[in-house]
C-alpha positions, -999 to 999 in steps of 0.1 A, spaced: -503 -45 -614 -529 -29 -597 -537 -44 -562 -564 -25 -540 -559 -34 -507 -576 3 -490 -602 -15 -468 -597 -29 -434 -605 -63 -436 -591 -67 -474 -557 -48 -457 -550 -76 -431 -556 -103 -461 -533 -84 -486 -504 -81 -459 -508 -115 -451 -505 -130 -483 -472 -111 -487 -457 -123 -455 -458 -90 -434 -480 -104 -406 -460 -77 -388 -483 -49 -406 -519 -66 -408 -516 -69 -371 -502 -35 -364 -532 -14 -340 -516 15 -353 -525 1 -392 -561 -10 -384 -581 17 -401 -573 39 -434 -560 67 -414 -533 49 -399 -521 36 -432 -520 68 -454 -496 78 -425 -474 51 -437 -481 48 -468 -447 52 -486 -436 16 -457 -469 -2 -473 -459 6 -507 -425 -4 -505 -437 -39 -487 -456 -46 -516 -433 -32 -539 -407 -57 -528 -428 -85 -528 -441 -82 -560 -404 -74 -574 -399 -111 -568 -428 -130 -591 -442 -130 -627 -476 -107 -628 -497 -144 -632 -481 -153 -597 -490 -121 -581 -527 -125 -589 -532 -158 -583 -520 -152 -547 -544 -121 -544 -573 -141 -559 -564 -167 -531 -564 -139 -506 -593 -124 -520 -575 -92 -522 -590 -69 -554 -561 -72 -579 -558 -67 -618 -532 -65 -646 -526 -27 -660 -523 -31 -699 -500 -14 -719 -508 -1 -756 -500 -35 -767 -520 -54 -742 -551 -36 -754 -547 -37 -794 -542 -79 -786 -568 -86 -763 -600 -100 -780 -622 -82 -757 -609 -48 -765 -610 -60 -806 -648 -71 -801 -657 -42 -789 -642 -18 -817 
């Protein structure tokens, strides 16, 4: 999975779609430079939250949050998708 939750307002949303109201209302997590300082904590939030559910769960709570968020294929994924074969 690939989630991108870098900018402000997408931050709070991300955070509190994972239940860590905690962080998207942390002042000291309100801007980017506050979180690359704690970047290894966000990581491991989201780590442990997504741990817990199947990949389709995990996007269909970020598409409800309206938090960027997108599958990473593996070798396999792209030699069966249809898109990738369409496009040679």
């Amino acid at each position: 999975m690939l989630i991108a939750g870098n900018g402000d307002s997408i931050f709070r949303r991300l955070m509190a779609a994972i239940g860590r109201t905690d962080l998207a209302d942390d002042p000291a997590l309100a801007g980017n430079e506050g979180r690359v300082r704690r970047v290894q904590e966000i990581d491991e939030a989201i780590a442990a939250w997504t741990a817990e559910r199947s990949v389709d769960e995990i996007l269909a709570a970020m598409e409800k949050a309206k938090v960027p968020a997108g599958r990473i294929y593996s070798a396999r994924d792209i030699a069966e998708d249809p898109h990738y074969a369409a496009r040679g």
